[in-house]
C-alpha positions in Angstrom: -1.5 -73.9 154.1 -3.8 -72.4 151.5 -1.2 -72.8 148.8 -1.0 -76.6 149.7 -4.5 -76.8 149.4 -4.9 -75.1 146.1 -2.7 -77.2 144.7 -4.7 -80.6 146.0 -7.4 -79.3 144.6 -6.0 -78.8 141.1 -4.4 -81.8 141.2 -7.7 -83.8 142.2 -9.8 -81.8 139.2 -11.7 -83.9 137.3 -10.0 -82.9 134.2 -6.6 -84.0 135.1 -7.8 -87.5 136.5 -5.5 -89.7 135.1 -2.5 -87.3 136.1 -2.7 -89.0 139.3 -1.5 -92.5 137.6 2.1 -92.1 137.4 3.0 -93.5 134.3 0.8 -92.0 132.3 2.0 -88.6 133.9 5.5 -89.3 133.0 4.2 -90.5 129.5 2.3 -87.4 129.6 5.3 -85.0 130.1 7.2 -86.8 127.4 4.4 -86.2 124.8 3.9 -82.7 125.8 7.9 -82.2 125.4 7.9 -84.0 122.1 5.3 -81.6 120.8 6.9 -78.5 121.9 10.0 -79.7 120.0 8.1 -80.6 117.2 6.4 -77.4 116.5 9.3 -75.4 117.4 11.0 -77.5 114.7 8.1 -77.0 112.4 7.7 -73.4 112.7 11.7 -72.5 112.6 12.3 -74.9 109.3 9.4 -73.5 107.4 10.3 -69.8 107.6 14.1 -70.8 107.2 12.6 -72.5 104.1 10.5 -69.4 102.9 13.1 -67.2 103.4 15.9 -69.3 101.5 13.6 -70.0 98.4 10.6 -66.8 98.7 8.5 -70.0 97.9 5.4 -70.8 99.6 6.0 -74.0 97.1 9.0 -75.3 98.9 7.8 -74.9 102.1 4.6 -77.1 100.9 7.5 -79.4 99.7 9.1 -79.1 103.0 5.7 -79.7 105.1 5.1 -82.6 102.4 8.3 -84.3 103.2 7.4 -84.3 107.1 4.3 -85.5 106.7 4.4 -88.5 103.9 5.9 -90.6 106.6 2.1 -91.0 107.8 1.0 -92.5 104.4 3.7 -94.9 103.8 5.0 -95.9 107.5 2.0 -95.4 109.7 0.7 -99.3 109.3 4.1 -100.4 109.7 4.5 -98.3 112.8 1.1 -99.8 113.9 2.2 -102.9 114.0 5.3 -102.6 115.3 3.3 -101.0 118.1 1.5 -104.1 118.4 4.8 -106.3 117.8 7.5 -104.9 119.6 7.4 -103.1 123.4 5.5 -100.2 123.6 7.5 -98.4 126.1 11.0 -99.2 124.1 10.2 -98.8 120.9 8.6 -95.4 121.7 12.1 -94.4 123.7 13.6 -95.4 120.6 11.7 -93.0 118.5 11.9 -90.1 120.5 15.8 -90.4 120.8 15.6 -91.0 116.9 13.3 -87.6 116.9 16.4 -86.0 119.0 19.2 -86.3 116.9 17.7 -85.3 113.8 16.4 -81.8 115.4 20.2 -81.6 116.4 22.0 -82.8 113.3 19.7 -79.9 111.4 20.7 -77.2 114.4 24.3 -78.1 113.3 23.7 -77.8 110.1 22.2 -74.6 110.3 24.7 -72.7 112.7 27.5 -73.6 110.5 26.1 -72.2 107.1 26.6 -75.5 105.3 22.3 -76.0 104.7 20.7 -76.4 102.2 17.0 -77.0 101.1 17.3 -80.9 100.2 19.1 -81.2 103.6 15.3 -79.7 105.2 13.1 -81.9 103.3 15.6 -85.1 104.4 15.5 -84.0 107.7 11.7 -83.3 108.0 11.0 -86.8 106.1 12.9 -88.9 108.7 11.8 -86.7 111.9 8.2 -87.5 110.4 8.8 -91.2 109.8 10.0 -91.3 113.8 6.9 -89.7 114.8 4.5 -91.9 112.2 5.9 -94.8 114.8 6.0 -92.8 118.1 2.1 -91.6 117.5 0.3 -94.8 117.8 2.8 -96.7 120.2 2.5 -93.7 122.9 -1.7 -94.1 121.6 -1.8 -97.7 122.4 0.5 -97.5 125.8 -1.9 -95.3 127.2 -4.5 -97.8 127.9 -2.4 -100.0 129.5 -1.7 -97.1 132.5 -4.9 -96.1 133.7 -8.2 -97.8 134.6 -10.9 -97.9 132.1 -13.0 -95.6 133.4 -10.8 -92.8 133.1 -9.0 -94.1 129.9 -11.2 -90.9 127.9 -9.8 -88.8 130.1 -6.7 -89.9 129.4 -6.8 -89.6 126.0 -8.2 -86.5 125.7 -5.0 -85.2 127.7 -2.7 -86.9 125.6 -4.6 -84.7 122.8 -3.4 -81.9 124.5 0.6 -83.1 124.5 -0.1 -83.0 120.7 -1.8 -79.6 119.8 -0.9 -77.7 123.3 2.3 -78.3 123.0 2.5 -75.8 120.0 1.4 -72.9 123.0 4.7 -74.0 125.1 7.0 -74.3 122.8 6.2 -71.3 120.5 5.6 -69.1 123.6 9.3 -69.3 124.2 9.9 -69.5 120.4 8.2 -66.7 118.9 10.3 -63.8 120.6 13.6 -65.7 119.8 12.5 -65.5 116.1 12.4 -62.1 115.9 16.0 -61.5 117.4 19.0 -61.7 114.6 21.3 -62.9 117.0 19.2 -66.0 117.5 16.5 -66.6 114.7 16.0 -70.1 113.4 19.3 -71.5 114.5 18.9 -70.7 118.0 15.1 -72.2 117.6 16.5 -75.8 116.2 18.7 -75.6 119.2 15.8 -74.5 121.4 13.5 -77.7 119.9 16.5 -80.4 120.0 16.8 -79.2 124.2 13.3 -79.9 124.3 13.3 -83.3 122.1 15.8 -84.6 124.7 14.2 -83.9 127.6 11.3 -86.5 126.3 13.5 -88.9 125.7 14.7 -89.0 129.1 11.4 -88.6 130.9 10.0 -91.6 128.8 13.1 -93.4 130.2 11.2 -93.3 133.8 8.2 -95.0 131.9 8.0 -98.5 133.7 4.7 -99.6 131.9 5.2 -102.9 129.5 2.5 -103.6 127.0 2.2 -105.2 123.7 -0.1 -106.4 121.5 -0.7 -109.5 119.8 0.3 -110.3 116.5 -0.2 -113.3 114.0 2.3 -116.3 114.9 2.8 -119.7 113.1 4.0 -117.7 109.9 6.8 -115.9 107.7 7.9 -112.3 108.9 6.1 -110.6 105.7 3.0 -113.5 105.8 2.4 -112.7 109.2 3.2 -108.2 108.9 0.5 -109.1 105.5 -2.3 -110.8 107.4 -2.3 -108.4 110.5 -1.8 -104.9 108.9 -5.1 -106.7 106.5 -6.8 -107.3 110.2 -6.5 -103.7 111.0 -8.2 -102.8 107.7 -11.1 -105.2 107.9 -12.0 -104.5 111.3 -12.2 -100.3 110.9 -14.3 -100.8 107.6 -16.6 -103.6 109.5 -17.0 -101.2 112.2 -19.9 -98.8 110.4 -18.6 -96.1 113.3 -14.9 -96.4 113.1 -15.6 -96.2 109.3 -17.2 -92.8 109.8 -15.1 -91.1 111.9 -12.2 -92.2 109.9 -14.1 -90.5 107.1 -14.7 -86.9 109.2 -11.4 -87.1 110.1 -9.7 -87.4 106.5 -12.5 -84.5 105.1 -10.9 -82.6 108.2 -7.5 -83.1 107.6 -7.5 -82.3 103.9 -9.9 -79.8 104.0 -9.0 -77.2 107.2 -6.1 -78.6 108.9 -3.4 -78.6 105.8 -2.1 -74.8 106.7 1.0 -75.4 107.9 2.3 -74.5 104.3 0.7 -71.3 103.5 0.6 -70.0 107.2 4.4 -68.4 106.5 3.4 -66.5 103.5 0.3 -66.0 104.9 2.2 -64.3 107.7 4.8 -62.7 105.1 1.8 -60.9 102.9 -1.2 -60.3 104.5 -0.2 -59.8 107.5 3.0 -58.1 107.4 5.4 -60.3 109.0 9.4 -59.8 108.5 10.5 -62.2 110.5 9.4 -65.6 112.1 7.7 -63.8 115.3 4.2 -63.6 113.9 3.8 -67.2 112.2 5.3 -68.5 115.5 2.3 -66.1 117.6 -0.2 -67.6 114.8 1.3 -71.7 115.8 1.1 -70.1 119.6 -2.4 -68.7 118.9 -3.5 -72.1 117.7 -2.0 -73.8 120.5 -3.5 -71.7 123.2 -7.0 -72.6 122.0 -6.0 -76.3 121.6 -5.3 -76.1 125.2 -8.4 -74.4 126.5 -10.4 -76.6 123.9 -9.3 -79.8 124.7 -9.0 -79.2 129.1 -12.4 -78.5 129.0 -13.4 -81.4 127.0 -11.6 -83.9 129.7 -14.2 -82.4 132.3 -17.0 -82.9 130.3 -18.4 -86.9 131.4 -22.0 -86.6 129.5 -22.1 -88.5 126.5 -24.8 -86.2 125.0 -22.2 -83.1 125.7 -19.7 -85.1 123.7 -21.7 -85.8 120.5 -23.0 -82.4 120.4 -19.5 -80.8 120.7 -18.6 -82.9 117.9 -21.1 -81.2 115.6 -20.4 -77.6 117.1 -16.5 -78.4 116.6 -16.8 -79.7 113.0 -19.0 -76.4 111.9 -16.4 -74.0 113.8 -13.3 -76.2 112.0 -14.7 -74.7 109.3 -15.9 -71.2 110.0 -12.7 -70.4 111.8 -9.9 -70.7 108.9 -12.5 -68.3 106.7 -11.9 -65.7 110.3 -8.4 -66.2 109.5 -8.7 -65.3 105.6 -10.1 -62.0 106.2 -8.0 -60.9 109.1 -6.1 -57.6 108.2 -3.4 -57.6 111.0 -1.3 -59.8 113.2 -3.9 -59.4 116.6 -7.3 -60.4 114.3 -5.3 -63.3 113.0 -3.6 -64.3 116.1 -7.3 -64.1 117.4 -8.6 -66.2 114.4 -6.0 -69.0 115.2 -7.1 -69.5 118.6 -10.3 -70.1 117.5 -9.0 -72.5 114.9 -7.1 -74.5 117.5 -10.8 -74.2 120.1 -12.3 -76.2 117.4 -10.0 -78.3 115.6 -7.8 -79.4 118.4 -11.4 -80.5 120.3 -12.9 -82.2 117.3 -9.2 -84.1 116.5 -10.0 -85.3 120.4 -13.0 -86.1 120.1 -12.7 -88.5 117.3 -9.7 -89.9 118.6 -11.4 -90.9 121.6 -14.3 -92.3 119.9 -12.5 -94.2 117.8 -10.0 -95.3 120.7 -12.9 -96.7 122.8 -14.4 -98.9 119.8 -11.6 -99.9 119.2 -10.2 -103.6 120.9 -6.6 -103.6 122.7 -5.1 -106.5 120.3 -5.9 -104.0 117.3 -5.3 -100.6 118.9 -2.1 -100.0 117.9 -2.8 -100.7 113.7 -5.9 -99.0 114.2 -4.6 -95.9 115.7 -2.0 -96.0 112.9 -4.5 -96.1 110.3 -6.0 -92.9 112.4 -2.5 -91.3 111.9 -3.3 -92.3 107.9 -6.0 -90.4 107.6 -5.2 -87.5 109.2 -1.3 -87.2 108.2 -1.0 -88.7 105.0 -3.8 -86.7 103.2 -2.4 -83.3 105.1 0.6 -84.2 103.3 -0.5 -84.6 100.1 -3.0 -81.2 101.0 -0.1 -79.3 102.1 1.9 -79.4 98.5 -0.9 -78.6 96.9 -2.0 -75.6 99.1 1.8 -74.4 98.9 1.9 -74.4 95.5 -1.5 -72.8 94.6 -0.1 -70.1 97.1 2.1 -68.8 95.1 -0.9 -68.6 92.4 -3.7 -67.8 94.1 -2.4 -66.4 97.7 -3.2 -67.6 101.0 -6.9 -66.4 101.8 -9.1 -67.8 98.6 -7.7 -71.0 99.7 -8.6 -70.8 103.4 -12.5 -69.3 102.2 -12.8 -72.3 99.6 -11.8 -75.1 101.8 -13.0 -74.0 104.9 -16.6 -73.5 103.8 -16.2 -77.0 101.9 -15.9 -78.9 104.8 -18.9 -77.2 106.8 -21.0 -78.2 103.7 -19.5 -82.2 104.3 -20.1 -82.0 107.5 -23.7 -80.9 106.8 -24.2 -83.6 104.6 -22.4 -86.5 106.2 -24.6 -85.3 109.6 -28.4 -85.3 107.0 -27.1 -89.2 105.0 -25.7 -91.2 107.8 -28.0 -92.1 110.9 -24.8 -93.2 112.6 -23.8 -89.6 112.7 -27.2 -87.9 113.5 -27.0 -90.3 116.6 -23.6 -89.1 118.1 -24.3 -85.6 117.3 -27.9 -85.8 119.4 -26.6 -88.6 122.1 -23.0 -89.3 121.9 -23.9 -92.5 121.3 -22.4 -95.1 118.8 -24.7 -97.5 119.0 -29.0 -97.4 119.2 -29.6 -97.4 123.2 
């Protein structure tokens, strides 16, 4: 039975602890689903997009559209988490998620798309997700016991930079077949949106939060969403890592707009198959980065990964820059996901753990803020100075700004020279 017992073991490794709670393992597979369809969706849209308009511009509009949602719905979606059944209301978004992958799939096989139709179509799959995110983020807590509950997020980080490795590993060699191409990738990523849908359907956990009662509908959506608000910028800590995060996001994680013609010009790419390799790169090292973090239990470990991840968030998109083939830059995107996958997790769980249950849900919407809505904005811009400036002057400027914030935040703010020496929020 040495099969048998290899697989016990696996399944009893401290990194996949909260596996062993079944809820969160069928919330788990849902997630990890979800993200596979949404990257395939991302990556087969955005070279359809290139392609259409030989625009690294558009597909900046394109990537804009998908990720605006953050900005204007993600405190709304916060506190509907808080409002309205977790478990429902995050069936509800992932069925939403389904049939617009599908409807643009149709769209696409029959000839009758066109650019508008994308950025529609990326807005609304982006507004579903802006609600999905932090109902799926506050649910969590509710299936596991608190003393795995970093654990379990730092999985569920893996269902949302992972996933990219799953779904473009089938993806990738589809793109480069004519016969298939992006239409038979949109049919590929609405398979994979359904199949969340109905794994989330075995979810049997019910949670909600609290909300304000004893006033009006928009009185009482006014006075909690201005809860949410008060409490982050009371908290000195939240405050902070709400700050890395946004310098993060803006700074080395808006490339989803200029990896195409990134992929197109300096490294030679004629189809999809290489930018989907580059998302499968990234993925890969998401994967590795963020499994090893759930086995790590010392809080010293923890803060000190923080630092080491912030300064290789930034040193890995100026690896990318210089790359002068598809291998070195495949290379320099799993180093981008090692870092930047494990530092997004690492915040998220800090923030996750200060954070109360009767807030978590507007507070891990105003998480989703930070990091979508400026990536959004980040994204158009990068696209557009592209098409300027080309792809590599803008991955050597911002990559080597943030290092420099990072730097600076780490020498000004004795909050953060304490995590980064003991993983510790709070003088011991």
């Amino acid at each position: 039975m040495p099969r048998l017992s290899a697989l016990l073991e696996i399944k009893n490794a401290p990194h996949l602890t909260a596996l062993a709670h079944r809820d969160y393992r069928m919330t788990w597979t849902a997630n990890m689903f979800s993200g596979a369809a949404m990257w395939t969706f991302i990556v087969a849209s955005s070279w359809f997009t290139l392609s259409k308009s030989d625009s690294s511009g558009w597909v900046g509009v394109i990537t804009f559209a998908s990720m605006i949602p953050f900005l204007i719905i993600s405190l709304p979606g916060g506190l509907m988490a808080d409002r309205i059944d977790r478990r429902t209301l995050a069936q509800l978004m992932l069925f939403a998620s389904f049939i617009v992958t599908a409807i643009l799939a149709v769209l696409v096989i029959s000839g009758a798309v066109e650019l508008w139709h994308v950025a529609v179509l990326a807005f609304l799959g982006g507004a579903f997700r802006t609600i999905q995110e932090p109902t799926v983020t506050a649910l969590i807590p509710n299936q596991v016991p608190q003393d795995v509950l970093l654990n379990a997020i730092t999985l569920n980080a893996a269902t949302r930079h992972g996933a990219r490795f799953f779904g473009l590993l089938i993806a990738s060699p589809l793109m480069a077949i004519p016969s298939i191409g992006v239409a038979g990738v949109l049919v590929l990523s609405a398979v994979l949106a359904g199949a969340s849908t109905l794994v989330m359907s075995m979810v049997k956990t019910v949670s909600t939060g609290e909300g304000r009662v004893g006033e009006g509908m928009v009185g009482g959506i006014i006075h909690d969403m201005w809860d949410g608000l008060v409490y982050i910028y009371k908290d000195k800590a939240i405050a902070l890592f709400m700050v890395l995060v946004a310098l993060h996001c803006a700074l080395v994680m808006s490339f989803e707009s200029i990896l195409p013609i990134f992929s197109r010009e300096n490294l030679g790419a004629s189809d999809g198959s290489i930018l989907g390799y580059l998302v499968m790169g990234f993925g890969a090292g998401s994967l590795v980065g963020i499994l090893l973090l759930a086995g790590v239990r010392s809080e010293k470990v923890k803060g000190q990964l923080l630092i080491w991840t912030a300064l290789g968030s930034g040193l890995t998109p100026m690896l990318l820059a210089v790359s002068i083939n598809a291998p070195t830059g495949i290379l320099a995107s799993v180093g981008m996901g090692l870092a930047q996958a494990t530092f997004m997790a690492l915040t998220s769980a800090y923030v996750q753990t200060l954070a109360p249950d009767r807030l978590r849900g507007r507070i891990s919407s105003l998480y989703i803020l930070f990091a979508g809505g400026i990536m959004a904005f980040a994204n158009l811009g990068y696209g557009f100075a592209a098409d300027i400036f080309s792809a590599p002057p803008i991955l050597l400027i911002t990559g080597a700004l943030f290092i420099a914030a990072v730097l600076a935040l780490g020498l000004s703010q004795p909050v953060m020279r304490r995590v980064y020496r003991t993983g510790q929020t709070i003088a011991a």
